[in-house]
Every structure is written in C-alpha cells, then in structure tokens.
C-alpha positions in Angstrom: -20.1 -1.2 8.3 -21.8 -3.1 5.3 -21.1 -6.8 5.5 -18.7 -6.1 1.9 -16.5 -4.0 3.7 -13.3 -6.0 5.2 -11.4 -2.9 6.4 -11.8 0.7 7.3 -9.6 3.0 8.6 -11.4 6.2 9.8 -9.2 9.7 10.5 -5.9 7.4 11.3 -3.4 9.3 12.8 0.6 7.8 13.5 3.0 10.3 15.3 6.3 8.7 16.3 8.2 10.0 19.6 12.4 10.8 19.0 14.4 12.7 20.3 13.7 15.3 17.3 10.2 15.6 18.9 7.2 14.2 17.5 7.3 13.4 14.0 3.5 13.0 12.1 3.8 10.3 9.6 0.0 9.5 9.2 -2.2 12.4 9.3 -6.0 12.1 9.1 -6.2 9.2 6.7 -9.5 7.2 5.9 -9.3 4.3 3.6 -11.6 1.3 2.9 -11.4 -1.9 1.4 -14.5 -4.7 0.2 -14.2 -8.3 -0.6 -13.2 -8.6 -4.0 -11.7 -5.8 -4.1 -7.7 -4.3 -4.6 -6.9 -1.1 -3.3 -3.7 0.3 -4.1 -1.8 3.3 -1.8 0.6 5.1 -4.2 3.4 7.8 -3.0 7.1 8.1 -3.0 9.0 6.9 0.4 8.1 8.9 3.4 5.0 9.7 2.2 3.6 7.2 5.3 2.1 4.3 3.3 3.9 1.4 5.0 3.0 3.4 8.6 -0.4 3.3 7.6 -0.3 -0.4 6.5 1.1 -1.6 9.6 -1.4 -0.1 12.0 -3.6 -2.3 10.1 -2.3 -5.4 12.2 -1.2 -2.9 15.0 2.1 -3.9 14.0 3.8 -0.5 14.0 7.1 0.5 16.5 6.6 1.2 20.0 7.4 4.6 19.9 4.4 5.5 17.4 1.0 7.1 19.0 -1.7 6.4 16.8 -5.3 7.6 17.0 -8.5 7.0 14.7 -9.9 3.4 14.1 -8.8 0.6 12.3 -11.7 -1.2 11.8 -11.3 -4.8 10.9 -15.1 -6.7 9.8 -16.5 -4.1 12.3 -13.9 -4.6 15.0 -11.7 -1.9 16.1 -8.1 -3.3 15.8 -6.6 -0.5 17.9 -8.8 -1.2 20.7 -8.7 -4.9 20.9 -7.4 -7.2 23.4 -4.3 -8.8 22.6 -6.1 -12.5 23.1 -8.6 -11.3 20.5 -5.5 -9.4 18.3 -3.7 -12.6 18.2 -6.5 -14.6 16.6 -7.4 -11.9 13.9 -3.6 -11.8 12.7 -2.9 -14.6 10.1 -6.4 -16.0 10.3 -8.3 -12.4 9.8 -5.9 -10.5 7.7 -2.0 -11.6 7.0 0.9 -9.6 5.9 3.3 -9.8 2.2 5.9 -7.5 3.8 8.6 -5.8 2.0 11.3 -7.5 1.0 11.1 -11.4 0.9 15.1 -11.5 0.3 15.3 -10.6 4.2 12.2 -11.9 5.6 12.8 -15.6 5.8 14.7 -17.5 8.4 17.4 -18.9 6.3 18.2 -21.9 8.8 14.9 -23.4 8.3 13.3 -25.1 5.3 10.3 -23.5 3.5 7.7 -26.0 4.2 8.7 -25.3 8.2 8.1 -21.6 7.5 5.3 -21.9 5.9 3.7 -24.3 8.4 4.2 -22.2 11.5 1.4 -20.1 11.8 -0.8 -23.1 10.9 0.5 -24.6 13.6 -0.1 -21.5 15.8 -3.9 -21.4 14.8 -4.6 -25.1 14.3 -2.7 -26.8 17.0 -4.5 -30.2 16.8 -4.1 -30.5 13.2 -2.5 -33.5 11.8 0.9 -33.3 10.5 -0.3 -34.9 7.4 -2.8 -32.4 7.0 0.1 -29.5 7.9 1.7 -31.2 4.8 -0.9 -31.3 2.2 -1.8 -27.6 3.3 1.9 -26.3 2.7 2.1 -28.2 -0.6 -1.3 -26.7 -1.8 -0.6 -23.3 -0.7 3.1 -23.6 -3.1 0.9 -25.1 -5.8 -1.5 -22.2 -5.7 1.1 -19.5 -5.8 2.7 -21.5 -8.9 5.8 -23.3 -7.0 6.4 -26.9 -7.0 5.6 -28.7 -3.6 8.9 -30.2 -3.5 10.5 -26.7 -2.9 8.7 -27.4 0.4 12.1 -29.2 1.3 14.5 -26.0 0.2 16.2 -23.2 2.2 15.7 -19.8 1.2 19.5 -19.6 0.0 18.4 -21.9 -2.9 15.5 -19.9 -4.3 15.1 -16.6 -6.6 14.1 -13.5 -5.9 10.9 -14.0 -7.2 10.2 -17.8 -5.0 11.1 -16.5 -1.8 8.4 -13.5 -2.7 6.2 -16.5 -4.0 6.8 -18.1 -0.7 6.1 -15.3 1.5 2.5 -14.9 -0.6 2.1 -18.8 0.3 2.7 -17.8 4.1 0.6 -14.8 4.3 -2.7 -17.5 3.1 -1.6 -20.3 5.1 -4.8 -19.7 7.8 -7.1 -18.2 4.8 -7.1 -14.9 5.9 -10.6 -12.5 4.7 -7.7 -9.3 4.0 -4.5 -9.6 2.7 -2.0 -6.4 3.1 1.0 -6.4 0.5 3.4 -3.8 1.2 5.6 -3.2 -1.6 5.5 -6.9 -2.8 7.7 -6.8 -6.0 10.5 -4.6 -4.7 13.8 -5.5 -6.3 12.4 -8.1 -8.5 12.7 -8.1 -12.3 10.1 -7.0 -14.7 8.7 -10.4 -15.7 8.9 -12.4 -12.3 7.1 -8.9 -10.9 4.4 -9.5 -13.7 3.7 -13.4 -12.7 3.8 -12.4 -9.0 1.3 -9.6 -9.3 -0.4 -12.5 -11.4 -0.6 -14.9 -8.3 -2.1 -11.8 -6.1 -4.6 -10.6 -8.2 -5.9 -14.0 -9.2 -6.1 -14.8 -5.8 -8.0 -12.6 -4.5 -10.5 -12.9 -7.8 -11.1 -16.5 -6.8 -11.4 -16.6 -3.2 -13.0 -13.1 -3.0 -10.3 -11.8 -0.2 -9.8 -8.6 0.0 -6.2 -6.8 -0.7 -4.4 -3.6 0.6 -1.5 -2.8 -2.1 1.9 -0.6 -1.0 3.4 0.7 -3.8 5.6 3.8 -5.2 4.8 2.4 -8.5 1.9 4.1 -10.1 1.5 1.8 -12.9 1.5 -1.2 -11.4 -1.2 -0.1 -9.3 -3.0 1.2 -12.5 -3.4 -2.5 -13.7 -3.9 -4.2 -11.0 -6.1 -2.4 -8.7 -10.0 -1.3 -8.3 -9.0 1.7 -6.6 -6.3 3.8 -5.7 -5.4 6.3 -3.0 -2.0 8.5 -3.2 -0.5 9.4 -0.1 1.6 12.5 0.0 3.1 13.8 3.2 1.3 11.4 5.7 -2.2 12.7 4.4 -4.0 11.7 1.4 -4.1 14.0 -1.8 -6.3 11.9 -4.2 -8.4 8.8 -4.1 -10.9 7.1 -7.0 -11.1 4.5 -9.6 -7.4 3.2 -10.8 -7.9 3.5 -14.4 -9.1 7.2 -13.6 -6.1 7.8 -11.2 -3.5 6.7 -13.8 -5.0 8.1 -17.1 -6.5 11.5 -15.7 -5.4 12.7 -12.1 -6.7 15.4 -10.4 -4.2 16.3 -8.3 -0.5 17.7 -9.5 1.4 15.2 -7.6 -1.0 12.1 -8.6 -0.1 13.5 -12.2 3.7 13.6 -11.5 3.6 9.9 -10.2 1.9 9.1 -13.6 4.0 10.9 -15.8 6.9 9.3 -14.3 6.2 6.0 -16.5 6.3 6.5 -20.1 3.1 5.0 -22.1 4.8 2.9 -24.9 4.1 4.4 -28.4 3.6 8.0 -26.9 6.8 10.1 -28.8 6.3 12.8 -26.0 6.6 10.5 -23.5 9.9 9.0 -25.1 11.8 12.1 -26.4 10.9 14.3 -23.2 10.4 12.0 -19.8 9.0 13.8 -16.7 9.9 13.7 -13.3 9.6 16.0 -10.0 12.0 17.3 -8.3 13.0 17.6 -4.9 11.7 15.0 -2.2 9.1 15.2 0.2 9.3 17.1 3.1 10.2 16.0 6.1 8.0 15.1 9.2 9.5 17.9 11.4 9.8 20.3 8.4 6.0 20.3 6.8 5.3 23.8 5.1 2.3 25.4 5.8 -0.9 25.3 3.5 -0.6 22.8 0.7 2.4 20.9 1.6 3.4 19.7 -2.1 3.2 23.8 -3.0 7.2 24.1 -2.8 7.3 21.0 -5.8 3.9 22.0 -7.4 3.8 23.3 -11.2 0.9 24.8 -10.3 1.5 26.6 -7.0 -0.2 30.1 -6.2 -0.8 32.0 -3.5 -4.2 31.0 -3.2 -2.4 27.6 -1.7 -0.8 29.0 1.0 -3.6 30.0 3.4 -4.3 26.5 4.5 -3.8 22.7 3.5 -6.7 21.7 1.0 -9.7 19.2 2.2 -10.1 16.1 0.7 -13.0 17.0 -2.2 -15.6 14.8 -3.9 -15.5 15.3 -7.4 -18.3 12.8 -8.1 -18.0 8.9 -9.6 -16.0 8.1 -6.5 -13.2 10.1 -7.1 -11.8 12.8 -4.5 -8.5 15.3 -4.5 -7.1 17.7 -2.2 -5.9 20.7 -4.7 -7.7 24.3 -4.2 -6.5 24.5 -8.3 -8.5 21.8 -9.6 -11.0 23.5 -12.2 -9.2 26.6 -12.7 -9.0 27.9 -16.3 -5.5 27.1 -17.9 -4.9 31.0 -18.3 -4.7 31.0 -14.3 -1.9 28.1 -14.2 1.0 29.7 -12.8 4.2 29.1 -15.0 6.7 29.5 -13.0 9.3 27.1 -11.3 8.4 24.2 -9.2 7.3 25.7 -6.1 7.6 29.4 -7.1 4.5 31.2 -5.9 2.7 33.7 -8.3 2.6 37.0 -6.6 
C-alpha cells in the first residue's frame, strides 16, 4: 500500500447468521480511499453500504462473518488485536453515524460528549486543555463554544449532526467514515453540513468514506464514487463521470432520480425504478438488477457480470455496456428479450 492510501478494503465479504439461514450482505467488494480524498458509496437501502462501512472499524453485529481485508495504513483491521483495535478507533479513523437525532446521550451536556473519547486516548491531559479542545472542535464545525454547556434536547437537527462531526475529530483521526450524515435534515442545514465535511477534509488532508442513497449529493461533493447494488458493486470512477454519464443501468436510475434544474424533460417526465432490491435470501441468478433493468436480455442471465475497466478509472459490471442502441431491449423492466 502507497503511503497516500488511508484505507483499502480488498474482496470484503459480510454474511449474517439468522434463523432464515445465511444472508450475504457484502459480496466481494474492494474499495480504496487516499488522503485528500472523498469517496462516496451510492445505493438504495439494503444494497450493504452501511455493512460495508462498519467493518471498517470492525463495528458490525455479532452474528455477521466477514472475510477479505480491511486494511487500515497497511494494517489489517480484521485481524488486529483488540489492544491495537482500540487505539486505531477514534484516533486512526472515527465514525459520523446515521442519525445524530438518536445518537447522543441526552442526560449529558455536549461538551461531556464530546470530551469522552479525548479522555479515553489522552488520559493525562489537562482539563483545561479537554476544554479548549472541545470549544475548538465546535468552532471548526461552525457552532458556538458556549453550546458546549447545552443538552442535545436544546439543539436542531442540523447541531446535534454538527456535534456528532465535532466528536468523530476530537482525537484527529487520518479517515473519517460518514454514514448517511444529512439524513432527515433540511436542504440548507444539509448544504452547510456537507460544507463543514468537505472543508475539513481539504484542510487537514484526512481522508473520508461517504454513505449515501443520494446520488447527487455525492456528485458534488465527492472525488470518487462507487454504487453498491445488492451487496456487490456495479460501478465505480470519477463522481462528476458517475453522475453526468453512468455506465451501468442502475448507476443511471439513481441519477435520473434527481431532476437537473432547467432540464424540461427532467421536469415534465421524472424517472424512477421500480421495485426494490432483492433480498439477501432471494438473489436471482446472473445479473441481479436484470428483473428492474431497462435493458435486460438474455445474454444477462448466464452469470453475474465482473467488475470491468473502462479506462480513466472508471469500471461497471453490465455485459450491455457498448451495445448498439438497435440491440436495447424495449421491453418492461425486467422482461427478458427472447
């Protein structure tokens, strides 16, 4: 591993044990993230991407079996001793998880919250210098200090999110993993925390891990995106390239699903997909978006497609991809040409 690369995950596998049998959530995914950079991981729920981000931190239930390696600055974070675990969480890499509303203690004041794992990881550090930490780390996520003093109760949505950013830097962690960090918040507080994050991680060079069903967001705010579909992933490249001109049907789905203002095609006739994606007991063989694909053939049904290069650092798993339009199959979602 190149000293710029903070994180790589390399044929990451996550099966959970029920009672329904093993269920694959993860299947075969490889993903890597540098200094400096953003990487987004785009799919609709159940498509695996918060399972994936947890095994980052090795932070997933105790019923999943996962395989592969997680490697953390060259370190394999599935294979580590827990002494050596301990240290690299908050201090190596930290995680925004989803839903700030629910992830604060609400008997205890912010400034306690946010001083805890400090505290953990700097044990003979002056309370003073505990203070001055917490009131920098709410200055540089753009909340007064003297919120340091509030319960959660008596902040927005979009300060207890701000807090929970202020938390996950409190020992300068090297990789930051934000899984779905602007759920339920409003249009404008989602714009000024996506703000704090990316301006973050421009100044201090960290590097960033972003969970999101949200296409567009990722299109603006990341280097480079990968879309998860069914545990396994279907495309992977630049973000601008992912957005504006997918390879893969259900990469192009996700992007039609947000209209582009000023586009009248966009406006008078919205897309969406239907159906959902298929469950982790129920996958279909071959391609398993084929039952929601536009563009499903026969030709998809033998086997499920490998993860292709298609040069400039983009890659899609579709066995359609370069086929002349006269081929496209017109047909219903799903409906396979004969």
């Amino acid at each position: 591993m190149s000293t710029s690369e903070l994180l790589e995950m390399r044929d990451v596998h996550v099966t959970y044990r029920t009672s329904e049998g093993e269920l694959p959530a993860v299947r075969g995914v490889d993903l890597t993230v540098r200094r400096g950079q953003i990487v987004g991981v785009a799919g609709e729920s159940g498509c695996g991407k918060s399972t994936l981000a947890s095994t980052v931190l090795r932070l997933q239930a105790a019923n999943a079996m996962v395989s592969g390696e997680v490697l953390f600055d060259g370190q394999d974070v599935l294979t580590m001793r827990w002494g050596d675990l301990r240290a690299v969480r908050w201090v190596g890499a930290s995680i925004v998880f989803q839903g700030a509303l629910h992830s604060l203690n609400p008997v205890h004041r912010i400034g306690a919250q946010i001083a805890e794992p400090i505290q953990v990881h700097a044990p003979g550090l002056a309370e003073g210098r505990v203070r001055e930490r917490i009131e920098s780390l709410l200055e540089q996520v753009g909340l007064d200090p003297a919120r340091a003093r509030s319960y959660p109760h008596q902040l927005s949505g979009g300060q207890k999110q701000r807090v929970m950013i202020a938390m996950a830097l409190a020992c300068d962690p090297q990789l930051v993993v934000a899984d779905e960090p602007t759920t339920a918040l409003d249009v404008m507080v989602q714009a000024q925390v996506l703000g704090v994050l990316s301006g973050l991680v421009r100044e201090r060079g960290l590097g960033m891990m972003m969970i999101s069903h949200d296409l567009s967001v990722l299109g603006d705010l990341c280097d480079r995106i990968t879309v998860m579909y069914a545990g396994r992933v279907v495309e992977e490249g630049p973000a601008e390239q992912i957005f504006a001109d997918p390879l893969h049907p259900y990469s192009a789905a996700l992007s039609a699903a947000f209209p582009r203002v000023g586009d009248p095609s966009a406006r008078f006739a919205p897309s969406g997909l239907p159906g959902d994606p298929p469950l982790p007991w129920d996958l279909p063989g071959g391609c398993t978006f084929a039952p929601r694909c536009p563009r499903a053939a026969e030709v998809c049904l033998p086997a499920e497609p490998v993860l292709t290069s298609y040069g400039e650092g983009r890659a899609a798993a579709c066995v359609r991809i370069g086929q002349p339009d006269e081929t496209q199959h017109h047909g219903s979602p799903g409906e396979v040409a004969s």
